[in-house]
Structure formats: structure tokens, C-alpha cells
N, C-alpha and C positions, 0 to 999 in steps of 0.2 A: 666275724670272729675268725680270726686264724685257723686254719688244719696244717699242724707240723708234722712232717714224719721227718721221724729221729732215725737213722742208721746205727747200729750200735747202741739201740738203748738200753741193752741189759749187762753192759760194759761199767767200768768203774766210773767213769765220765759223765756216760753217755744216761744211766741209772738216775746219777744224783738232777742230772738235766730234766729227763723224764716227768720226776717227784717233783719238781720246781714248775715246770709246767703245769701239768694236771692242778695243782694246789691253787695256781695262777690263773684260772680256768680256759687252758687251753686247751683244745682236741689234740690229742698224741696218737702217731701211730707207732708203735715200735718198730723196726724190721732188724732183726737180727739174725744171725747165723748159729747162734748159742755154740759158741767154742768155748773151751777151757775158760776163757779169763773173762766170761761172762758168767751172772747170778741173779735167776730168775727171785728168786729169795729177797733180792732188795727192792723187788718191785710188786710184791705182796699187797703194799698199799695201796694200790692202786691199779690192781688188775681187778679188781670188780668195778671201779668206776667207769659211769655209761660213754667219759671220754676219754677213755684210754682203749687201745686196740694193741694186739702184736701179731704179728707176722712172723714167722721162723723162714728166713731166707738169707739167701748169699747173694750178698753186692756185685759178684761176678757173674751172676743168672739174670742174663738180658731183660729171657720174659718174664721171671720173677718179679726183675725191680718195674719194667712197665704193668703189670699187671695191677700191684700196690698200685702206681701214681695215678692210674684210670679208675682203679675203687674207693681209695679214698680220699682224691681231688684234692691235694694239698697246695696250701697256697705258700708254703716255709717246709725247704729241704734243711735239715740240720746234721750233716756230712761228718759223723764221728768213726765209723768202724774201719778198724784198723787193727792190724798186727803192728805192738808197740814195744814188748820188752828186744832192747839194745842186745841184752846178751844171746837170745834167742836167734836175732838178727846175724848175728858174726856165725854161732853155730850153725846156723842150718837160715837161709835167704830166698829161697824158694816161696815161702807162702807171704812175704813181704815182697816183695815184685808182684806176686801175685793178686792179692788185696789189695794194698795201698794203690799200688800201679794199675792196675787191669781194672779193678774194684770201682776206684773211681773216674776211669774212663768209660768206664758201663752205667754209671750211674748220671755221666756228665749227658752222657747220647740220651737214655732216657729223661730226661730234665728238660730236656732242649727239645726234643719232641713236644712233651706234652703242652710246656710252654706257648710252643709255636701252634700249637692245637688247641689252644685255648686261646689263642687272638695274643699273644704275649700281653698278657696283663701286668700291668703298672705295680700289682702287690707282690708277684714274686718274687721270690729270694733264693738263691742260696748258698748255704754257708759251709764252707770248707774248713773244718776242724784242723787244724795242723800244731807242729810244734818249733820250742826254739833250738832246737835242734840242727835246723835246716842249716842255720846261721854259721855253724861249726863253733872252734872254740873260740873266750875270751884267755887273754893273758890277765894277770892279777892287780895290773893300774887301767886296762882297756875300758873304753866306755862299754854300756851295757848298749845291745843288741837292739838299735831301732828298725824303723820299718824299711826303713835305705842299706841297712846291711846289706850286705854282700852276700850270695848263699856259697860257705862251704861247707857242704857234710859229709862227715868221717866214717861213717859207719853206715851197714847197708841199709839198717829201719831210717835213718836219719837221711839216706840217699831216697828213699820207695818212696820218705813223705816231701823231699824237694820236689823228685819227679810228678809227684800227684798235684804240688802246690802248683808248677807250673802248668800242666793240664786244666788247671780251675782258672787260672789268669787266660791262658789261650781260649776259652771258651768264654768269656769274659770279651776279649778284645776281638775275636774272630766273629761270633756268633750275636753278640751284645747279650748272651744269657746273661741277668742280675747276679754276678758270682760275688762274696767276701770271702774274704781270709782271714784268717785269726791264728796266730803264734801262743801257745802258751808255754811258762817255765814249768816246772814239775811239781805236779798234783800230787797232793795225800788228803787223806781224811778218810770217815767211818766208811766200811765194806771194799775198801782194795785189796784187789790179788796180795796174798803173803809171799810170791814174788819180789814183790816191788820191797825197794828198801826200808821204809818207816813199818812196816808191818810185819817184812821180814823180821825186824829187829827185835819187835816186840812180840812175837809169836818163840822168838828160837828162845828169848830172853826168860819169859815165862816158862820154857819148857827145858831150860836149865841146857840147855846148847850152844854152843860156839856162835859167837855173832860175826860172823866174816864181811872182814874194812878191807876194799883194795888197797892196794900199794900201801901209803902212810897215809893212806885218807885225810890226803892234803886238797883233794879236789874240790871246788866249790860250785854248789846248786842254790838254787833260785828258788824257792818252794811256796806255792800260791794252795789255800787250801781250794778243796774241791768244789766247797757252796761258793763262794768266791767267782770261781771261773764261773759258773751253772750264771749266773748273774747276768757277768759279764757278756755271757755268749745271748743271753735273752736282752739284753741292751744291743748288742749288734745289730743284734734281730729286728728290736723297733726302731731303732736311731741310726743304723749304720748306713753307709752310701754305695753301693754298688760299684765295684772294681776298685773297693779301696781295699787295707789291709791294716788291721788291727792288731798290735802284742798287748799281750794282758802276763802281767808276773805280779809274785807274792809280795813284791820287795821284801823279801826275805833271807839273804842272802848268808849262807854258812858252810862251813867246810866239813866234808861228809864225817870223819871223827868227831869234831864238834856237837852235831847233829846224834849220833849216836853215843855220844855222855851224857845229853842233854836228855834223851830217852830213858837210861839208865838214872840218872839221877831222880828225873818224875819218878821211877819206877820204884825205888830203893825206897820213896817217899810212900804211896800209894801201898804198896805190895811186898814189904822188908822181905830177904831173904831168912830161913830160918837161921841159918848159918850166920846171920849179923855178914856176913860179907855184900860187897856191892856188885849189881850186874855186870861194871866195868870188867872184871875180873873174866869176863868170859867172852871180851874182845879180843879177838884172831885177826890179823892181818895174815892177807892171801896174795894170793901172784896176780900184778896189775890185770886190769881188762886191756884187750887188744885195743889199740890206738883210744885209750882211754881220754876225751877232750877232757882239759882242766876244769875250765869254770864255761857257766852260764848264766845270763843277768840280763831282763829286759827293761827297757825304758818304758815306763807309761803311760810319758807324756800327751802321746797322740789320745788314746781314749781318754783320756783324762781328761781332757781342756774341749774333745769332739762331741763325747759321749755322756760324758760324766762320771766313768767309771773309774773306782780304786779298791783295791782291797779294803775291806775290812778288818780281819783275822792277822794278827800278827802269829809268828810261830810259834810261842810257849801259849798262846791261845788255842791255835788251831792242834798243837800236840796234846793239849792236855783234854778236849775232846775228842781226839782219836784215840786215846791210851781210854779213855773211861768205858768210848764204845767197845773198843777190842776186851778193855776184863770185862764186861756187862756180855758180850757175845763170841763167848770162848769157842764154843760150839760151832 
């Protein structure tokens, strides 16, 4: 039976991954750092179960993360924690160099010890969570972002996770540690940072606040829900090949104003205003983000035809259970 430890698993990601294991019956070990954009709250379910463990540590503390890999002998790293929000990145880059970069080259050193201390056994794995980010932008006829793209990223989170991704392939090709990669487009579903856009939306929208579109919110994202990926990254996990690299997206593809009518509209349906007016009314456009990439779109051919994997969840699916979870868990 597998022992995973999850990095990041009290993350929006790394959470829904967790919950998907444990259910799956696998041993989980959490290790997380519990920052902001983490919530112990969504793992309620399964913190009493006899396979689930956590750990409160920092992916930057040597003996931390060796200590974890000597106690609970994990046969599957699943590489999620990360400083992620973009606009965070441009303000203030210091703790993205620092995790992403630092984070998981301290995690890479102890992987490859224990590994190597275990006779490199044939079942480990492991898997480096990354985004498509890396890729830089699409222009608006461009094919979408295979696994041969090119990396260029615009932005410093989107630079912290090239630099990480290539740390994982050099360990990989240097070391023969069993490293994967995995790209994803942009996640939403139930319990995301109200940060992040689909939640921001729905939280300001609800609370009768300005919904703020960059620029003309011409820009176009990819949006995979989150059970979706959780899936997909556990398909890696048992089908995927070693030094290879995986993109997983929503095929979902819409332009961020789009996106947030399409919110508003569910919402008008779901939760009329008393005023009879529509939440549209309370879209604000604001001053673009710094070197804001256009669009992003992965091809899925590779897991798809290797692994077997596709989305399931289209977007007026995957939105309209994340609007029901958000009015069910206002709190």
C-alpha cells in the first residue's frame, strides 16, 4: 500500500488531494507550514482517520523535511506547497524564491537521500506539482501549451516555479531520482482562498462590493476544476513514467469578463438582489496587472492518450458547485 506525503496539504490543492486519497485508501501524511492560504478546516474529514497524519513544517527546514521521510517511510512525495498568488509575487518576491526555489531544493536533497538509503526502490516517485505558467503567454490563434513548449515566465511566481521545475528534471537526469512533472491551468472549486479570482467574485458579489476586472478583462484562462486535477495528479501517481511531464487543463477556456458574468448571472438566478438589479452592475475595471500574460490553454493530449486522463467537469458544472458550496459555507 502506498505512504504519500503531501507537501502543502492544507492548501487549496493540496486539501482537495488529501480528501481524495484518504477516501482512496491511502496513508497520507500532511506536511505543511499552515500559512495564510492554508485551511485546516477542510481537512476536518479526515483528521481523525487512522490514515491520515500532519505534520506543521517548512519545506525549507532540512531537518524537518528529513525527519518526516525517516518516520513515516513514504513510498510517494506529492510536491504541492508553494507560494502561488501572481499578484503577491510582483509585490513583494522574496518568500517565492524562497519556497518554491529553496523549498524544493531542500526537499529534492532529502528525497534523494532517503531514496538512496533505502536501496532506491523501484516504487518511488516523485511528483512535482507545477503550473502553466511556466510556459509564459498564448497569443489568441496560438496553439495551446504542450509538454514541448518553451518555458517563458513573466512574472516572479511564474519564474520561482520554472526555476523549481527545473531542479526536479535535474534531479531526475543527474541523480536518476524517479522525479514527474505536472503543469496545470487554473484551479477553482469549493474552499479556495477568496484571493483567487472565482471566489473573490463571489464573496465581494455577495457582500454587495465592487468586483474588480483588470484592464478590459480581455484576458483568457484555462480553468480545470479542482476534483479534476486531485484525479489527475493520482493517475500520475500510478500510471505515470518517471522523467516524463504531464499538462493537465480544464479545457475550459474563457475570457476573464466572461467568466465573471457568467458568475453574476448563476448568481442573479440563485440569490436575486433585492433591488431586482444584477450583480453585473457591480463590475469595476481597474488598472491592468504588471506584465499581465494574455491567455493560457493546455493541450491534453499527452495524458489523455498515456494515462487516460480528461476532465470531467465542464465550467457551468464546476461553477455552479462552487457558487452552491460558497452560499452553503458563508462563514
Amino acid at each position: 500500500m502506498k505512504k504519500i506525503l503531501v507537501t502543502g496539504g492544507a492548501g487549496f490543492i493540496g486539501s482537495e488531494l488529501v480528501r481524495r486519497l484518504v477516501a482512496d485508501g491511502y496513508t497520507v501524511l500532511n506536511f505543511d507550514k499552515l500559512t495564510y492560504a492554508a485551511n485546516l478546516k477542510a481537512l476536518e474529514g479526515v483528521k481523525k482517520n487512522q490514515r491520515y497524519q500532519f505534520i506543521k513544517g517548512d519545506i525549507c527546514d532540512g531537518d524537518a523535511v528529513t525527519d518526516a521521510f525517516r518516520s513515516f517511510q513514504p513510498n510517494v512525495i506529492m510536491h504541492l506547497a508553494a507560494e502561488s498568488h501572481v499578484d503577491r509575487s510582483i509585490a513583494g518576491a522574496d518568500e517565492f524564491i524562497q519556497t518554491n526555489i529553496m523549498g524544493t531544493f531542500t526537499l529534492l536533497k532529502a528525497a534523494r537521500s532517503f531514496w538512496e538509503e533505502n536501496g532506491k526502490t523501484s516504487l518511488f516517485r516523485f511528483i512535482h506539482v507545477s503550473t502553466d505558467e511556466v510556459y509564459g503567454a498564448l497569443q489568441k490563434d496560438d496553439r495551446p501549451f504542450t509538454e514541448q513548449t518553451p518555458y517563458a515566465p513573466n512574472s516572479p511566481y511564474s519564474s520561482s516555479k520554472a526555476a523549481s521545475d527545473h531542479l526536479a528534471r535535474a534531479w531526475y537526469e543527474t541523480y536518476s531520482l524517479p522525479v514527474m512533472i505536472t503543469h496545470c491551468s487554473n484551479n477553482y472549486g469549493p474552499w479556495q482562498n477568496t484571493e483567487k479570482l472565482i471566489p473573490l467574485m463571489i464573496s465581494h458579489a455577495l457582500a454587495g462590493k465592487k468586483l474588480p476586472v483588470y484592464g478590459k478583462g480581455e484576458n483568457i484562462r484555462d480553468w480545470i476544476y479542482v476534483e479534476d486535477h486531485a484525479l489527475g495528479l493520482i493517475d500520475v501517481m500510478n500510471k505515470g513514467m518517471p522523467g516524463e511531464v504531464y499538462n493537465m487543463g480544464g479545457e475550459n477556456e474563457v475570457k476573464n469578463i466572461h467568466l465573471v458574468e457568467k458568475i453574476c448571472d448563476m448568481l442573479d438566478e440563485r440569490v436575486p438582489k433585492k433591488d431586482g438589479s444584477s450583480y453585473k452592475t457591480q463590475i469595476s475595471y481597474v488598472t491592468d496587472r504588471l506584465g499581465h500574460d494574455f491567455r493560457y490553454a493546455i493541450d491534453n493530449t499527452k495524458i489523455h492518450h498515456t494515462l487516460g486522463w480528461k476532465p470531467e467537469k465542464t465550467l457551468e458544472e464546476g461553477l455552479s458547485h462552487t457558487i452552491t458550496w460558497f452560499l452553503e459555507n458563508r462563514a
